[in-house]
C-alpha positions as CSV (number, residue, x, y, z in Angstrom):
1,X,-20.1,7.6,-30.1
2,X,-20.1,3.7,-29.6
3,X,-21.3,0.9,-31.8
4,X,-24.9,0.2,-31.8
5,X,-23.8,-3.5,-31.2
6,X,-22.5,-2.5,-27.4
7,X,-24.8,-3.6,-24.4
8,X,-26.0,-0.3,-22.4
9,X,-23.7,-2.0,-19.4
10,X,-20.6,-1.8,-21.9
11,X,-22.0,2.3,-23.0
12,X,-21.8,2.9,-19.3
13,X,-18.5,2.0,-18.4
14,X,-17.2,3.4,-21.3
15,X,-18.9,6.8,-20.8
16,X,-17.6,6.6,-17.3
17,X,-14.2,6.0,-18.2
18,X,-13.7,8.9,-20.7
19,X,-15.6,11.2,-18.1
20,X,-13.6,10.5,-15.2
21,X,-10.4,10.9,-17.3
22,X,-11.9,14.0,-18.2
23,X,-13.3,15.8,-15.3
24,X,-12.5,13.4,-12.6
25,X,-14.5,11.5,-9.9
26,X,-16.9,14.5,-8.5
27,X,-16.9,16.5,-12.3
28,X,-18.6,13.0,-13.5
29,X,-22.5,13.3,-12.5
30,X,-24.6,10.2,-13.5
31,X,-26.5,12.3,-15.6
32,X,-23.6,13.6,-17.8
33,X,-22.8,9.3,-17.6
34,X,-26.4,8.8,-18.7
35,X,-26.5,11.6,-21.4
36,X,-22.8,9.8,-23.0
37,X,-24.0,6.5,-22.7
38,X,-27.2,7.3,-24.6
39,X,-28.6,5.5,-21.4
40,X,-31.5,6.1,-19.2
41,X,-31.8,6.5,-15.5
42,X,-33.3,3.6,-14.9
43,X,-31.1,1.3,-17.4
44,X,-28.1,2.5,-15.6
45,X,-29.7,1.3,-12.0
46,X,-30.6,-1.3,-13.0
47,X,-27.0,-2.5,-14.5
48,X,-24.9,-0.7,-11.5
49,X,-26.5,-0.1,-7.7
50,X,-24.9,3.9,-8.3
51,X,-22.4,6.3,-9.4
52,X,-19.6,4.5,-7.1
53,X,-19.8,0.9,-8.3
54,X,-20.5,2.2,-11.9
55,X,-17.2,4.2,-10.9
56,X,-15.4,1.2,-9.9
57,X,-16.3,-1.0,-12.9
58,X,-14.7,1.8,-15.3
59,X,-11.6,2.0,-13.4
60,X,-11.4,-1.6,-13.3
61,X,-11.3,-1.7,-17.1
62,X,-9.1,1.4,-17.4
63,X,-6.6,-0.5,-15.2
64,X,-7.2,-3.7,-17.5
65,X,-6.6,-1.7,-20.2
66,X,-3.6,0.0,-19.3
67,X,-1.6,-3.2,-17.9
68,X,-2.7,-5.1,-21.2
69,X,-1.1,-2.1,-23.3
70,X,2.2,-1.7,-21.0
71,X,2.5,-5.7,-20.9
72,X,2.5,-6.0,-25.2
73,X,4.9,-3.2,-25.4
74,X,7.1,-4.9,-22.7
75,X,6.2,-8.5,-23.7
76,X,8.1,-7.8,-27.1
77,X,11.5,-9.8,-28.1
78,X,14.5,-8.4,-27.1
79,X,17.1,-7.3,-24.3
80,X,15.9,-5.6,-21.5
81,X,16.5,-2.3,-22.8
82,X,15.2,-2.9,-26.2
83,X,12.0,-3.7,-24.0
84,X,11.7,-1.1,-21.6
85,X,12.8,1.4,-24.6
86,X,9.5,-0.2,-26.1
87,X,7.4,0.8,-23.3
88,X,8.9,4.2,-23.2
89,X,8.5,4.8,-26.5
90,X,4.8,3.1,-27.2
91,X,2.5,5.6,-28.9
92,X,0.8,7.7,-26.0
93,X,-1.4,10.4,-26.0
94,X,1.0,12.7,-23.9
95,X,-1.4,15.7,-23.0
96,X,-4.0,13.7,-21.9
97,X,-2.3,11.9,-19.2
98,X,-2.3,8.6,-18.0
99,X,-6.0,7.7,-17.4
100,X,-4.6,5.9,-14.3
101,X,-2.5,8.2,-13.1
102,X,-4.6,10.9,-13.1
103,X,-6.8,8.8,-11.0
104,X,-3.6,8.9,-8.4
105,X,-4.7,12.8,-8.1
106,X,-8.4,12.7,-7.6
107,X,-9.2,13.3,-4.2
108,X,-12.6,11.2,-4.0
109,X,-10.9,8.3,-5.8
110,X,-7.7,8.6,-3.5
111,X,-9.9,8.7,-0.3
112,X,-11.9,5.6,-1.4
113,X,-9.7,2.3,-0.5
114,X,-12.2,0.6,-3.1
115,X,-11.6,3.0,-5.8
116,X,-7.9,3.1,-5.2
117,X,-7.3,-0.4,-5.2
118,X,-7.2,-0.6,-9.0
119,X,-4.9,1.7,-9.5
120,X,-2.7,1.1,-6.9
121,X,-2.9,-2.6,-7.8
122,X,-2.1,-1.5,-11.6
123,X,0.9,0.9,-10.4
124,X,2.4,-1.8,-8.6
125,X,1.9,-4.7,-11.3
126,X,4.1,-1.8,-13.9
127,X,6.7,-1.5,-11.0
128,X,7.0,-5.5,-10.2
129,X,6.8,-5.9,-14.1
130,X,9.8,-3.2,-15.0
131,X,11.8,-5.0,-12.2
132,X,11.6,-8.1,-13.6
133,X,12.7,-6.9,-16.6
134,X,15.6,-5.1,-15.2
135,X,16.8,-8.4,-13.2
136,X,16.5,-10.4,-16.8
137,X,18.9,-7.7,-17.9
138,X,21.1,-7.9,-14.8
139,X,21.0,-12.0,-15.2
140,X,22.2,-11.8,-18.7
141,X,25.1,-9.4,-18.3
142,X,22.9,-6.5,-20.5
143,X,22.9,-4.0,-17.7
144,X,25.2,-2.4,-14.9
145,X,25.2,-4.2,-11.8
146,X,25.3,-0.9,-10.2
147,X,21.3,-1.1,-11.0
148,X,18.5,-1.7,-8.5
149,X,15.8,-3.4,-10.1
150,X,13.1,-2.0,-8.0
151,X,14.6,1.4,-8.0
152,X,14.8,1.5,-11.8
153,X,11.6,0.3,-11.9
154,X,10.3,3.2,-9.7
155,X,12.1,5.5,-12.0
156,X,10.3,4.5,-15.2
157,X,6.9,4.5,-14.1
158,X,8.0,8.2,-12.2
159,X,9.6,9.3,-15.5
160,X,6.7,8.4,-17.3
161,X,3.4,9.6,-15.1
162,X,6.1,12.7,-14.2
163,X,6.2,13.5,-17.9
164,X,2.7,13.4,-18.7
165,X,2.1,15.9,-15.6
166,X,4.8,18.4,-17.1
167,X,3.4,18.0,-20.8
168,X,-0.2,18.4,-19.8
169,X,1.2,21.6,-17.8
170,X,3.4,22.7,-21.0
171,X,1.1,22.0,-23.7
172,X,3.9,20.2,-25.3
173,X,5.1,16.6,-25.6
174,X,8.2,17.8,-25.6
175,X,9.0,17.5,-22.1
176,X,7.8,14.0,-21.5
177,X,10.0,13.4,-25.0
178,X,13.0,15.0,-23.2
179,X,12.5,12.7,-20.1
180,X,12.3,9.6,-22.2
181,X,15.3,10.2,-23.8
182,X,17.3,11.0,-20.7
183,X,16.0,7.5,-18.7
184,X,16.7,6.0,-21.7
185,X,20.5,7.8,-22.0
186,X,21.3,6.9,-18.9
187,X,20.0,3.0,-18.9
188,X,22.4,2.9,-22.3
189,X,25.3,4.3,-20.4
190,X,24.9,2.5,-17.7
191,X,25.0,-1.1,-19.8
192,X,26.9,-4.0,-18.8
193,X,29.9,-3.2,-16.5
């Protein structure tokens, strides 16, 4: 499952990041992270002090991950639409969800301040990201005035973790499709006054 050239740290993580997007925080066991890894017991104490700060290293990198993804598709050239249509529109895998924000609804990672920081820190990094985005478009006369940029902001990453909830619920992409389209409508029709 991962190349033979990956430290047993690196198998770790990675084994912890695809089981808690998976099962979640209580579903992952260390042995089910042991058996993935293709580590041992001891290799995994010895690289992490337990399950927790083995957690918190994979949600770490999930959240690395996921802001590195989000900031190419929104780092592209191009109005502000043209960008935030690229994050829209970036090639997801819909009914699995959001690694991070199906972190948001696991009750052991919620109730954890340490375990939540990541992802709150990674929610709020989109959200400052997207409004920045939406004031370039305000500044250059691309949008409606009539636009918030935090608000809008709010409503993309909504739209977005939103749509994966009612695709994964569906078992069809075509909801989170619909609700793409429909931000994206309405940030067209509301262009420059």
């Amino acid at each position: 499952m991962y190349s033979a050239s990956m430290s047993t740290p690196e198998r770790l993580i990675e084994a912890t990041r695809e089981l808690l997007w998976e099962r979640g925080y209580v579903g992952t066991s260390p042995k089910a992270i042991q058996q993935q890894a293709g580590a041992g017991q001891g290799s995994m104490y010895h690289h992490f002090t337990g399950k927790p700060d083995l957690a918190l290293a994979a949600i770490r990198r999930t959240a690395e991950e996921m802001r590195a993804s989000a900031d190419a598709a929104l780092g592209v050239e191009g109005t502000a639409y043209e960008r935030i249509s690229a994050y829209l529109l970036r090639e997801r895998d819909v009914l699995r969800g959001c690694p991070v924000g199906r972190l948001t609804m696991d009750p052991d990672v919620i109730a954890s301040d340490e375990l939540r920081a990541p992802v709150d820190e990674t929610l709020d990094w989109l959200r400052g990201r997207l409004a920045a985005i939406v004031q370039e478009g305000l500044d250059r006369g691309e949008l409606s005035t009539a636009l918030v940029p935090a608000e809008i902001a709010a409503t993309i990453v909504a739209t977005v973790q939103g749509g994966y909830v009612l695709a994964r619920a569906s078992g069809s992409t075509a909801v989170f499709d619909a609700g793409v389209r429909g931000l994206l409508t309405l940030l067209r029709t509301n262009g420059s006054d």
